[in-house]
C-alpha positions as a Markdown table, in Angstrom:
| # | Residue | x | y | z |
|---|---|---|---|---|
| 1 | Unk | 0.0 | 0.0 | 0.0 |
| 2 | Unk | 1.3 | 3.5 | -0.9 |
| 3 | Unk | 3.0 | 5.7 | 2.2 |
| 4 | Unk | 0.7 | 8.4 | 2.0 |
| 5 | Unk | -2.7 | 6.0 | 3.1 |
| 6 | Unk | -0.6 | 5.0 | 6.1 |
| 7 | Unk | 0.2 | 8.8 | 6.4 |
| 8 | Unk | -3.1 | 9.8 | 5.9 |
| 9 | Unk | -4.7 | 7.9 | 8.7 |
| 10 | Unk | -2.1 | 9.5 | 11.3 |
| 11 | Unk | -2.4 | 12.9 | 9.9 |
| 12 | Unk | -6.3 | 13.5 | 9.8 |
| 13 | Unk | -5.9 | 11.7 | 13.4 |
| 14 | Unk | -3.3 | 14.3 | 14.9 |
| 15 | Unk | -4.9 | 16.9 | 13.4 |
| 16 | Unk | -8.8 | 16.3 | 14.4 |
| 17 | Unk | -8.2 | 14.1 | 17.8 |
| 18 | Unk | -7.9 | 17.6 | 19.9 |
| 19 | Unk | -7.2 | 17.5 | 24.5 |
| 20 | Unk | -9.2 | 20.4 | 24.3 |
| 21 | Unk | -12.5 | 19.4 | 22.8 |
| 22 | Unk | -13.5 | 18.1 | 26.1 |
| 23 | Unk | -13.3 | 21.4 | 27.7 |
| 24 | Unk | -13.1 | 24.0 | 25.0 |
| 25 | Unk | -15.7 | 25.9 | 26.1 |
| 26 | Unk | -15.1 | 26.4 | 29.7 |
| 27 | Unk | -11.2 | 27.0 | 28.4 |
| 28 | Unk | -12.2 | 30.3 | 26.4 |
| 29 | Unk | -14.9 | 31.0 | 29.4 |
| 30 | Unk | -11.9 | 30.4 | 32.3 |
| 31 | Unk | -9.7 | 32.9 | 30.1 |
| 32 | Unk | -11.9 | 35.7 | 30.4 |
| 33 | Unk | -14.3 | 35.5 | 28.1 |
| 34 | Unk | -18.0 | 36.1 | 28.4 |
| 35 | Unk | -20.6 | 34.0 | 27.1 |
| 36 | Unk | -21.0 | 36.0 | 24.6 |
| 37 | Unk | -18.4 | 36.4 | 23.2 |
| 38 | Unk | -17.8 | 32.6 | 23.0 |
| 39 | Unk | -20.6 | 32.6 | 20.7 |
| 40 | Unk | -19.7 | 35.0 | 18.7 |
| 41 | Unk | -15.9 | 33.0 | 18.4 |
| 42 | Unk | -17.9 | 30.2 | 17.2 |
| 43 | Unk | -20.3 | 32.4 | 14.6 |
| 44 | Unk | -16.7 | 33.3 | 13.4 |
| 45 | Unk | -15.1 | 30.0 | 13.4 |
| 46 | Unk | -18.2 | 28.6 | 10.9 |
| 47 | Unk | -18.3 | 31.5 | 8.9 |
| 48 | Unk | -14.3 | 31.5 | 8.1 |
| 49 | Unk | -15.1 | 27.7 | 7.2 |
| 50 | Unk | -17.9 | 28.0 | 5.3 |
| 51 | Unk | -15.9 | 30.8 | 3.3 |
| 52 | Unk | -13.2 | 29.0 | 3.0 |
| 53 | Unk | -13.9 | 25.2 | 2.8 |
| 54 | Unk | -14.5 | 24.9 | -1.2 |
| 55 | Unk | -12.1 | 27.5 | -2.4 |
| 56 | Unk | -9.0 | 25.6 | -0.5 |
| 57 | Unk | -10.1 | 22.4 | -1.9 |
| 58 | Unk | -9.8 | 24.0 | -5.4 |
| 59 | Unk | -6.5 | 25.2 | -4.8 |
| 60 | Unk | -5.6 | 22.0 | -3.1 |
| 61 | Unk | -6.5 | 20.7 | -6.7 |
| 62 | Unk | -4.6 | 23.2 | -9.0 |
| 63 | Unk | -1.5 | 23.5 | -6.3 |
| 64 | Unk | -1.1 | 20.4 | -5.4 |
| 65 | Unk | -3.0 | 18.4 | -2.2 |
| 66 | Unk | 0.8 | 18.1 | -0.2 |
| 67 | Unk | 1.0 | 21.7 | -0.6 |
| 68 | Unk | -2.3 | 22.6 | 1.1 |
| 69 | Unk | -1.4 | 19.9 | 4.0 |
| 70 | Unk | 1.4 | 21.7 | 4.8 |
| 71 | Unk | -0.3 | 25.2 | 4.7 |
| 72 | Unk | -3.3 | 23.9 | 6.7 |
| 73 | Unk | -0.9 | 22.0 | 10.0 |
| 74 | Unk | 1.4 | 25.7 | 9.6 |
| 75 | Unk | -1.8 | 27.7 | 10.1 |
| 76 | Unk | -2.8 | 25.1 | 13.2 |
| 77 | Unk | 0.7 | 25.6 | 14.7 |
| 78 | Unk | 0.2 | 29.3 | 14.6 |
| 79 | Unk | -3.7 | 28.9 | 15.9 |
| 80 | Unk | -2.3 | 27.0 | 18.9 |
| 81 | Unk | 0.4 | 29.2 | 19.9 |
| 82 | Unk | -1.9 | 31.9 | 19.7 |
| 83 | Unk | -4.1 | 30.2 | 22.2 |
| 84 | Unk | -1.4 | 29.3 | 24.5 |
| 85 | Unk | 0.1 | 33.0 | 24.6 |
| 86 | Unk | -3.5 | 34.5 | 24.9 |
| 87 | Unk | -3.3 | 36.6 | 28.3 |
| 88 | Unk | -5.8 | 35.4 | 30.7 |
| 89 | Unk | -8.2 | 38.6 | 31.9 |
| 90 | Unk | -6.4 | 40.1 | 28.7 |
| 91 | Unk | -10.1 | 42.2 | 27.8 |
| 92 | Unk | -9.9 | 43.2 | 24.6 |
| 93 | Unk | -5.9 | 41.9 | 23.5 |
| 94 | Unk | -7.8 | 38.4 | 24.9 |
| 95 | Unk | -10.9 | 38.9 | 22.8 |
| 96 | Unk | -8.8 | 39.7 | 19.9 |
| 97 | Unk | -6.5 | 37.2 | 19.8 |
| 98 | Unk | -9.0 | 34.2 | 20.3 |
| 99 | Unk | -11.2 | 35.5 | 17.4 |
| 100 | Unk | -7.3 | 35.6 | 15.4 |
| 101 | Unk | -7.2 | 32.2 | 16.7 |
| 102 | Unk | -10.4 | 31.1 | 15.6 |
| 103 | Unk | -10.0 | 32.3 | 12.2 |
| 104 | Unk | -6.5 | 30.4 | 11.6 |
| 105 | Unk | -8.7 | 27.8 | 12.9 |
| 106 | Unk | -11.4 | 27.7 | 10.4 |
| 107 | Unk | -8.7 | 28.2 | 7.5 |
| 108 | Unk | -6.6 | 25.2 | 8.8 |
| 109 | Unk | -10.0 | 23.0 | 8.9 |
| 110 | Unk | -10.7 | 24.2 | 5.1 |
| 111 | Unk | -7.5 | 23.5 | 3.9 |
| 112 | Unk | -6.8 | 20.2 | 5.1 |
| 113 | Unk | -11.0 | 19.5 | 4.3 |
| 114 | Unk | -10.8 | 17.5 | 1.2 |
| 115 | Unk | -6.9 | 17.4 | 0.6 |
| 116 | Unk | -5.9 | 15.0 | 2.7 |
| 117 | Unk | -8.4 | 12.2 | 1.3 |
| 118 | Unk | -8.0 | 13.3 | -1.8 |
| 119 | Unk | -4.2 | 12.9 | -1.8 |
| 120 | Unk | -4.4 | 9.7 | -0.1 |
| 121 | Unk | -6.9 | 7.7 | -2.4 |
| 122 | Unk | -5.6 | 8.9 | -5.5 |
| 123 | Unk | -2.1 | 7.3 | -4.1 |
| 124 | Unk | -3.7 | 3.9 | -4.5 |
| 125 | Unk | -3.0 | 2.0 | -7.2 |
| 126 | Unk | -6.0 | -0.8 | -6.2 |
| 127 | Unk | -8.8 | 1.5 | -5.2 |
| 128 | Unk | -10.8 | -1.2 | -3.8 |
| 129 | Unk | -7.8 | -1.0 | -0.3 |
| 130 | Unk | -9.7 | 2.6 | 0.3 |
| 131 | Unk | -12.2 | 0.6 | 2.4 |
| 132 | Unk | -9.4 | -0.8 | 4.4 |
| 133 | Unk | -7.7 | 3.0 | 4.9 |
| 134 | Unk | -11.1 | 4.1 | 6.1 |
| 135 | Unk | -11.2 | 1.0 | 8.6 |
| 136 | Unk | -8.0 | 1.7 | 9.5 |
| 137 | Unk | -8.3 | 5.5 | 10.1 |
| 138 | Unk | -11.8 | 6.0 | 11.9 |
| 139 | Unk | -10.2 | 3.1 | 14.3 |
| 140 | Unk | -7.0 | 5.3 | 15.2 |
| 141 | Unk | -9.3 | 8.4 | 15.3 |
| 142 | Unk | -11.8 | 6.4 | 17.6 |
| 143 | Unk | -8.7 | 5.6 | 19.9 |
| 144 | Unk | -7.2 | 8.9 | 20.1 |
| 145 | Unk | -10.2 | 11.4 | 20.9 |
| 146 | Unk | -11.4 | 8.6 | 23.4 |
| 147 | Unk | -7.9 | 9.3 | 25.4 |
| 148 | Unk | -7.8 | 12.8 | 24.0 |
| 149 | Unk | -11.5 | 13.4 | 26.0 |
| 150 | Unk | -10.0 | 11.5 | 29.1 |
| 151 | Unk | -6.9 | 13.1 | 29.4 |
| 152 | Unk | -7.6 | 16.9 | 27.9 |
| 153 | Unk | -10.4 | 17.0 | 30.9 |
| 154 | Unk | -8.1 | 15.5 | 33.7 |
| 155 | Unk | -5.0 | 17.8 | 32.9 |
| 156 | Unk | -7.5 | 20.9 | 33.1 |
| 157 | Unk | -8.5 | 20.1 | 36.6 |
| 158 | Unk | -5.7 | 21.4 | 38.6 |
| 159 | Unk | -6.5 | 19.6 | 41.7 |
| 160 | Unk | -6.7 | 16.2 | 40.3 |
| 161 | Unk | -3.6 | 16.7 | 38.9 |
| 162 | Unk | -1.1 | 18.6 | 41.7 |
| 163 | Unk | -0.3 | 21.8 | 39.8 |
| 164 | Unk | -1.2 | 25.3 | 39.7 |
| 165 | Unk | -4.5 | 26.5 | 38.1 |
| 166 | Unk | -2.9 | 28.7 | 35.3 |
| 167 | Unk | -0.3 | 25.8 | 34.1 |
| 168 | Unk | -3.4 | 22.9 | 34.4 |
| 169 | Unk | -5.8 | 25.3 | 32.1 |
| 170 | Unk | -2.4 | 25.6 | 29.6 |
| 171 | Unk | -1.9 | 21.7 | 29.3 |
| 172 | Unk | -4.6 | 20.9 | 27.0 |
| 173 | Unk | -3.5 | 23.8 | 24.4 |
| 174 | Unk | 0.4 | 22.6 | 24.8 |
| 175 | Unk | -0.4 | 19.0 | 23.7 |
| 176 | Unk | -2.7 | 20.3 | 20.9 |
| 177 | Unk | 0.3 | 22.9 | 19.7 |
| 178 | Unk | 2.7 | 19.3 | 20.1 |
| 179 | Unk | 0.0 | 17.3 | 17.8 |
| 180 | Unk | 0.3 | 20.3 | 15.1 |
| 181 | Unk | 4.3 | 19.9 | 14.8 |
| 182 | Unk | 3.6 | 16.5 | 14.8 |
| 183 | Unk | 1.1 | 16.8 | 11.6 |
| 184 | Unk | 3.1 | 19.6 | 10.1 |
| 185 | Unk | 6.3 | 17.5 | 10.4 |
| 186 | Unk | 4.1 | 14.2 | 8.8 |
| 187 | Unk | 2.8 | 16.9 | 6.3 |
| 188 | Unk | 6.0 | 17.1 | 4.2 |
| 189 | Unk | 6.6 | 13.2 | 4.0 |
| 190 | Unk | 3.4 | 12.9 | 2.1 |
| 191 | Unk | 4.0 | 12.7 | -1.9 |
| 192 | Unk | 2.2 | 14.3 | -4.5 |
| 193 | Unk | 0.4 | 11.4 | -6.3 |
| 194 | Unk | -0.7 | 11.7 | -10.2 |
| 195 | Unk | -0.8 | 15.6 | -10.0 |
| 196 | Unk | 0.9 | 18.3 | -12.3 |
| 197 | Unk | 0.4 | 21.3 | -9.8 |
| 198 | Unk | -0.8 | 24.3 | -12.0 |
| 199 | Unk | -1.1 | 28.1 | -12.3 |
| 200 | Unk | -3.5 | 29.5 | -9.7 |
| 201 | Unk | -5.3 | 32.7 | -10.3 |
| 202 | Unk | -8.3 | 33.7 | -9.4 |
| 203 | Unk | -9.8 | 33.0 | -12.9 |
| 204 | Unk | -8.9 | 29.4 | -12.6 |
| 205 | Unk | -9.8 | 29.4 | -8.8 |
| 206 | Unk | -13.5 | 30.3 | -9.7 |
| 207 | Unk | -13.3 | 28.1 | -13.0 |
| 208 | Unk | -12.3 | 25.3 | -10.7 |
| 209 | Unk | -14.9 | 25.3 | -8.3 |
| 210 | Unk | -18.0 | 26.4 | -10.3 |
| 211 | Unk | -16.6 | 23.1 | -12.5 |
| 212 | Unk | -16.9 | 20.3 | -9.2 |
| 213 | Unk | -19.8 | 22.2 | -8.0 |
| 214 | Unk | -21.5 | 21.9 | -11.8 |
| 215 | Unk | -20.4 | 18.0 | -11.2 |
| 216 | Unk | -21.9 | 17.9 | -7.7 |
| 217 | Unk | -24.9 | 19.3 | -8.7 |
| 218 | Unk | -25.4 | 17.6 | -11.8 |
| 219 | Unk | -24.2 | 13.9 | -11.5 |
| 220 | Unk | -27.3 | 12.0 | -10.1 |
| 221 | Unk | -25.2 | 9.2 | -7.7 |
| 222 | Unk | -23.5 | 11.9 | -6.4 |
| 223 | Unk | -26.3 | 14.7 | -4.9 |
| 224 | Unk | -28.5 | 11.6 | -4.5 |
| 225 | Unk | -25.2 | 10.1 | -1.7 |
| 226 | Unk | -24.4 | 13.8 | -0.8 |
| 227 | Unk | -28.3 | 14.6 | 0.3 |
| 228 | Unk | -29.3 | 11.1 | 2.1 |
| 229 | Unk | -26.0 | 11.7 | 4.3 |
| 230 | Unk | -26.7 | 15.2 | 4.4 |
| 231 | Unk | -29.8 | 14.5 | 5.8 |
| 232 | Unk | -28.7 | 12.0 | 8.8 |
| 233 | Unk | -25.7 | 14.0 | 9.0 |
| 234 | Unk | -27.7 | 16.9 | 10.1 |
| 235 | Unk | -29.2 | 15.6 | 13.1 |
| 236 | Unk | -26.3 | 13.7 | 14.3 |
| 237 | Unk | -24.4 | 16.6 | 14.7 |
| 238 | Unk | -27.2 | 18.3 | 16.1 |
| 239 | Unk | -27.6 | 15.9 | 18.7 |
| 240 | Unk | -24.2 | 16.0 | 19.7 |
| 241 | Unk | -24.7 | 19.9 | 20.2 |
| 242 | Unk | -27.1 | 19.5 | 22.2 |
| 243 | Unk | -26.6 | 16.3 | 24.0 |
| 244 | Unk | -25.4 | 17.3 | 27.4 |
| 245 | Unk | -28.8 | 19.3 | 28.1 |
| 246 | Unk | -30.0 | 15.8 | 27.1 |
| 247 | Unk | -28.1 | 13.8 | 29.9 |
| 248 | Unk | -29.2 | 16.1 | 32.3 |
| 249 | Unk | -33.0 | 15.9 | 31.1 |
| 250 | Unk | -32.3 | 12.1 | 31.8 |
| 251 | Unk | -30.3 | 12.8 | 35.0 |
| 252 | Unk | -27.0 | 12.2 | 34.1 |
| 253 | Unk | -24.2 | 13.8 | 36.6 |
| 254 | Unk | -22.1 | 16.5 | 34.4 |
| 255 | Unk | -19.3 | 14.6 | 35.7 |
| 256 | Unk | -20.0 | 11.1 | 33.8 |
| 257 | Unk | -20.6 | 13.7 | 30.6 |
| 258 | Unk | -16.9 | 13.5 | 29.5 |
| 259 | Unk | -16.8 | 9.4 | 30.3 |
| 260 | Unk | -19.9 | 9.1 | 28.0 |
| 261 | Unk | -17.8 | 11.0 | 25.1 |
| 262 | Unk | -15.1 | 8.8 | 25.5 |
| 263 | Unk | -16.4 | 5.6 | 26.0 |
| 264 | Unk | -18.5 | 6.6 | 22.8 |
| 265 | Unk | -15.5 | 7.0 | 21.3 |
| 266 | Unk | -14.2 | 3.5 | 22.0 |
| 267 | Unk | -17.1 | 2.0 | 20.7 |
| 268 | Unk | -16.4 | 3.7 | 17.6 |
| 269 | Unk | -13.4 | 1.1 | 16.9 |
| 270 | Unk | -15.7 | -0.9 | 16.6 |
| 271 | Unk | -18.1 | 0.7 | 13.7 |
| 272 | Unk | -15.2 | 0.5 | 11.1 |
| 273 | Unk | -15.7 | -2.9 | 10.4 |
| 274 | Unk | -19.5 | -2.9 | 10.3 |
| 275 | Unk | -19.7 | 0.1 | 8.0 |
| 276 | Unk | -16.8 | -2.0 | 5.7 |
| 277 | Unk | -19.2 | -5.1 | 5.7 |
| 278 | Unk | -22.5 | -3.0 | 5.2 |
| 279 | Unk | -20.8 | -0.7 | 2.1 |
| 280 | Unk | -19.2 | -3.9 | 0.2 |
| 281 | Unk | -22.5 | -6.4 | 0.8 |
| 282 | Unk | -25.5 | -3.9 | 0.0 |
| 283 | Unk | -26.1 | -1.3 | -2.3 |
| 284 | Unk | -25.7 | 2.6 | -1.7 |
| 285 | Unk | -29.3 | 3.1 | -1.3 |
| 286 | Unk | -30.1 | 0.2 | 0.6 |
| 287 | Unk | -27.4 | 1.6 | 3.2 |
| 288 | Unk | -28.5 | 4.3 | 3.4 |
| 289 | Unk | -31.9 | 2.9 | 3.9 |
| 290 | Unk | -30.4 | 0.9 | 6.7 |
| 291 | Unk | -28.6 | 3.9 | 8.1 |
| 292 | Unk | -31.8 | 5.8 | 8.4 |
| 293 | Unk | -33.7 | 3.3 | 10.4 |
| 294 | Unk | -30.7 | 3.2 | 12.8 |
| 295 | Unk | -31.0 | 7.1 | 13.5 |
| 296 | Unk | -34.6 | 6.7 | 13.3 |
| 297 | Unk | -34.5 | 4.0 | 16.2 |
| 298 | Unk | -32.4 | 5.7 | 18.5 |
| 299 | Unk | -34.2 | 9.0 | 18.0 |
| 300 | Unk | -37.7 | 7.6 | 19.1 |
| 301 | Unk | -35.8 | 6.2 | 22.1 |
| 302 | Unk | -34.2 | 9.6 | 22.7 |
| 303 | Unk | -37.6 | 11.1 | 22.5 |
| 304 | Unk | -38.9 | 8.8 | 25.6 |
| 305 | Unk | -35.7 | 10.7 | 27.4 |
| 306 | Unk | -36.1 | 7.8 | 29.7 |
| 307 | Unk | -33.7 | 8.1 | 33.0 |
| 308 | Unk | -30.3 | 6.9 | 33.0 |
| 309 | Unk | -31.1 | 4.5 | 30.3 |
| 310 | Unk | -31.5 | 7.2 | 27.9 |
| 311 | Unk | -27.7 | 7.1 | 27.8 |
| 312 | Unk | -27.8 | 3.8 | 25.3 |
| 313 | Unk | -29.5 | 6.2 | 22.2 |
| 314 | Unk | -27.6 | 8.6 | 23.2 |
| 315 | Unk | -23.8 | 6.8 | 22.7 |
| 316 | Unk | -25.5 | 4.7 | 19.4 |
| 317 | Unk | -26.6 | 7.7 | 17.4 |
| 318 | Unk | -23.4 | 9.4 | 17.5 |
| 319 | Unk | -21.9 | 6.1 | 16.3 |
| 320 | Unk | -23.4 | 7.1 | 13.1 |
| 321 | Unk | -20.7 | 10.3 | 12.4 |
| 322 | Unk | -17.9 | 7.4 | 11.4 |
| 323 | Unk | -20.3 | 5.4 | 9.9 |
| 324 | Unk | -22.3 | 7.8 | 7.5 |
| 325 | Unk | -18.4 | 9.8 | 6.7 |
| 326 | Unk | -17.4 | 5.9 | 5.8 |
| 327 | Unk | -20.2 | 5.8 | 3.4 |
| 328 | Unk | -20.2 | 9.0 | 1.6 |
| 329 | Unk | -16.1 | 8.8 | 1.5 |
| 330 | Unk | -16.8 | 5.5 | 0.0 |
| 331 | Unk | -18.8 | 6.4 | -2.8 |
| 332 | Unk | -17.7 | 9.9 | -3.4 |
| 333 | Unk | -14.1 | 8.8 | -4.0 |
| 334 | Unk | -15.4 | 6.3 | -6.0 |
| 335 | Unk | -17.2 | 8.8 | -8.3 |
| 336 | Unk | -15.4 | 12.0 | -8.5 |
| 337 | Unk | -12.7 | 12.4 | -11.5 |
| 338 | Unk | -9.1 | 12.7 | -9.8 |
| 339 | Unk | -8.4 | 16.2 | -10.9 |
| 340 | Unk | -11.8 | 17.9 | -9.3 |
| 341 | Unk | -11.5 | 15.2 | -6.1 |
| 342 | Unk | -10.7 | 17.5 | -3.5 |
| 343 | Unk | -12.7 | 20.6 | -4.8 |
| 344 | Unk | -16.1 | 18.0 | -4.9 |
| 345 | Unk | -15.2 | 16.9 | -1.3 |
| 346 | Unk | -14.6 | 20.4 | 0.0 |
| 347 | Unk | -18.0 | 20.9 | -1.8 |
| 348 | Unk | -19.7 | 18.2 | 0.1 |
| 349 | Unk | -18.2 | 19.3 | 3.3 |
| 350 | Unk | -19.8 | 22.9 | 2.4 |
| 351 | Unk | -23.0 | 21.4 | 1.9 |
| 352 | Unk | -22.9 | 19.0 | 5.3 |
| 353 | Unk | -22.0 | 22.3 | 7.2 |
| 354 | Unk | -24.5 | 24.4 | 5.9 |
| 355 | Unk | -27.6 | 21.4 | 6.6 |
| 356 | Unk | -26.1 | 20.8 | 9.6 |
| 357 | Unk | -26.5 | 25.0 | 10.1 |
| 358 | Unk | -30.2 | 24.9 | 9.2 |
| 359 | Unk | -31.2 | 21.8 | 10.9 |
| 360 | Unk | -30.0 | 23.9 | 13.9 |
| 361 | Unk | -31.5 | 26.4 | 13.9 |
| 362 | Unk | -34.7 | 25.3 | 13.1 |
| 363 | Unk | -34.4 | 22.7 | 16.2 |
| 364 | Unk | -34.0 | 26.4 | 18.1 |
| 365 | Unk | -36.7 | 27.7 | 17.2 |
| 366 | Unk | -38.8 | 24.5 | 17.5 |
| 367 | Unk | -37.5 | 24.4 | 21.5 |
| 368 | Unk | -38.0 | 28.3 | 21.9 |
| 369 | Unk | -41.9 | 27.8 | 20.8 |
| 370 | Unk | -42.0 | 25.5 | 22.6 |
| 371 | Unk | -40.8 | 27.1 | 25.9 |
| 372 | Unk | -43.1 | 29.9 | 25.0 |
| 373 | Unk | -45.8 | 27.5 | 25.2 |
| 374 | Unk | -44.8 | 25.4 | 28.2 |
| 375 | Unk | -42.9 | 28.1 | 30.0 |
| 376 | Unk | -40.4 | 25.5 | 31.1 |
| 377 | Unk | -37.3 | 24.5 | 29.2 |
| 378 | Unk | -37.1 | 20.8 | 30.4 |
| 379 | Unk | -41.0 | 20.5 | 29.0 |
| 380 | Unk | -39.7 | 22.4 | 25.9 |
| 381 | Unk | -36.6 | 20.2 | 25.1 |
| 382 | Unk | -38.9 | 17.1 | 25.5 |
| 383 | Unk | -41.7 | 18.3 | 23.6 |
| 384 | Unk | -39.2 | 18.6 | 20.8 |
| 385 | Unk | -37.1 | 15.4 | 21.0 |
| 386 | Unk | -40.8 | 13.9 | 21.0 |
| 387 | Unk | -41.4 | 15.8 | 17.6 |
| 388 | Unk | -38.4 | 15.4 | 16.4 |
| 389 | Unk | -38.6 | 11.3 | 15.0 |
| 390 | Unk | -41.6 | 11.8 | 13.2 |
| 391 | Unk | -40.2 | 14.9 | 11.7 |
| 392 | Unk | -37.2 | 12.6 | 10.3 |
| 393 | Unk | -38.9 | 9.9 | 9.0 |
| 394 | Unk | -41.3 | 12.2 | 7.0 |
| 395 | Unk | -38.1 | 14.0 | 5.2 |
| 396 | Unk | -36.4 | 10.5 | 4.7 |
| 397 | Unk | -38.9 | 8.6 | 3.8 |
| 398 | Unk | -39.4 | 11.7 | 0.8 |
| 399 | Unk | -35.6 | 11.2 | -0.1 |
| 400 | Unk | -35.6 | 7.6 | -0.3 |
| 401 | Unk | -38.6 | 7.1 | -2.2 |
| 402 | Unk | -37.0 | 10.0 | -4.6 |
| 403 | Unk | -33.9 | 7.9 | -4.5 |
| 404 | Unk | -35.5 | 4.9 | -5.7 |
| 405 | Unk | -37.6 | 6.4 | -8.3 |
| 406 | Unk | -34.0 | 7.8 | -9.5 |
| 407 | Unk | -32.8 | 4.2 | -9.7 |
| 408 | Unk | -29.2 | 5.1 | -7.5 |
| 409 | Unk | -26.7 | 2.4 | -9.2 |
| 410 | Unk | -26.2 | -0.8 | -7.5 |
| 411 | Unk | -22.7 | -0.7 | -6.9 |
| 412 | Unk | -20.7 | 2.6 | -7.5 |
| 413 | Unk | -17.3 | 1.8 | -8.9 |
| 414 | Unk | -14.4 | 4.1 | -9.2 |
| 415 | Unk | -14.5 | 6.8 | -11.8 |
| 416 | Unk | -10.6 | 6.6 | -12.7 |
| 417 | Unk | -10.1 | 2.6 | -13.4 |
């Protein structure tokens, strides 16, 4: 197998397996930030993304994929540092710096978004061992943020760990700055693969990604993949926003909540080799078929919020992020021509983040009518988990009866062979 799968499945690890995601917000919060403003750092990491994510996988494209690797783990070195050199009670120099920080953040994301696979799966000369990089890499991944969401947590409490409060809050943000030299130093072992790097303007920046997104848009097994795992996507991710107010509905002690997250991740080792099975056996629709019944499932038992066992639903929806990014990587791979591969992935990613955006924000305002009607937000949040099943299978059920009447191929084979 070529170097650059093997490095791919250490570099998207180091770079996305972060000892600050368990505590990230309470880190910005603990520096001196309000509320607020932590919001707002968020509104600006999603919007630098979202501005950034398909215009850095078309110059990932026309540059080069190795090039935009290296660009995206120099921008994360610089991110971190900034974070760890942010004053603490710094007012305004503190507010600054974190929204600098959160900007270098979102352009690291978008450059690596798309790149990194790309590079990797056209470096395979037999692209039927993708499935067994994908295996491979959302195992590792699985493995590190489960002792990533351990250990970030433990180092930030001071008083489990022996040392000053100012060093403890630090510790999460050094390892994170160690993981980014780590990935920038992995960066420049990767090898260009079956790529003549070309001028980049901003003519052929815009021909670039108006071409994958005309692709995208146009090729039926494509938007047919991208919108059923857009769709499941969507409310994954929105559960996981939202899921500690759910363990509390369901009387879960906050301290359990970080256990929960990484014994989630664990199980996640084990979803590789189900999603491997399910993606070579079945067709694309009929996975995605069976993919929607799981979320379904687990939704309808969320909805119950049932006490303590609540928690089951809970851990096996958000198995379903490595499972649905094993399908769509899958097939999408498998589609896209070589030299658009990492603009039509950065447009997929665009088009997860903004369903993912809508989905929501329309779950807010569900829950805020809700509260204005029950006048209690536990009642609220209930009334709307309750809702929220029916509301899924309606929308699914649509897609997948579109899908079929489509006729989404049986098997989807690699575009290049």
């Amino acid at each position: 197998m070529h170097p650059n799968a093997r490095l791919y499945s250490w570099f998207t690890t180091l770079f996305n397996a972060r000892f600050y995601y368990p505590i990230i917000a309470i880190l910005f919060i603990d520096l001196g930030l309000t509320l607020s403003q932590y919001v707002i750092l968020n509104a600006i990491w999603a919007a630098t993304i979202l501005l950034a994510e398909v215009p850095s996988g078309a110059l990932a494209d026309l540059l080069g994929r190795r090039k935009l690797l290296i660009i995206s783990t120099t921008l994360m070195v610089i991110e971190m540092t900034t974070l760890l050199l942010a004053p603490k009670d710094g007012g305004q120099t503190l507010f600054l710096l974190c929204c600098l920080n959160r900007i270098l953040s979102g352009l690291a994301e978008a450059a690596a978004s798309g790149a990194d696979e790309a590079l990797a799966y056209d470096s395979l000369e037999d692209k039927s061992l993708w499935d067994q990089v994908l295996e491979r890499t959302m195992r590792l991944r699985s493995g590190a943020m489960a002792i990533a969401m351990i250990l970030g947590a433990l180092l930030y409490d001071s008083a489990k760990i022996g040392v000053p409060q100012n060093i403890a809050h630090r510790l999460p943000i050094a390892l994170c700055l160690l993981q980014a030299i780590a990935a920038l130093l992995l960066s420049f072992r990767f090898q260009e693969s079956h790529h003549k790097p070309k001028n980049a303007n901003l003519l052929s920046l815009l021909k670039q990604t108006l071409t994958a997104a005309k692709w995208t848009l146009t090729t039926k097994a494509a938007i047919l993949i991208i919108t059923g795992g857009l769709l499941i996507d969507s409310i994954v991710r929105n559960f996981a926003t939202i899921n500690s107010e759910y363990f509390r509905l369901i009387n879960i002690p906050t301290y359990l909540f970080g256990f929960i997250a990484a014994g989630t991740s664990f199980l996640g080792i084990l979803t590789p080799r189900l999603s491997r099975h399910l993606a070579q056996k079945y067709s694309p629709l009929t996975n995605l078929t069976l993919t929607a019944a799981w979320a379904l499932i687990c939704l309808i038992l969320i909805g119950l919020t049932l006490p303590q066992w609540g928690i089951i639903p809970a851990a096996a929806i958000m198995l379903l992020f490595g499972h649905i990014s094993f399908l769509t990587s899958r097939y999408l791979n498998a589609l896209a021509p070589s030299q658009q591969r990492a603009t039509i992935l950065s447009v997929k990613g665009l088009l997860f983040n903004l369903g993912y955006g809508l989905t929501s924000l329309l779950f807010a305002l569900a829950v805020t009518q809700q509260t204005h009607k029950f006048q209690n937000k536990d009642q609220a949040l209930t009334s709307v988990l309750n809702l929220q099943p029916w509301t899924f299978l309606i929308i699914i059920t649509t897609f997948l009866l579109t899908a079929r009447s489509l006729k989404l191929p049986n098997q989807i084979t690699n575009s290049d062979a």
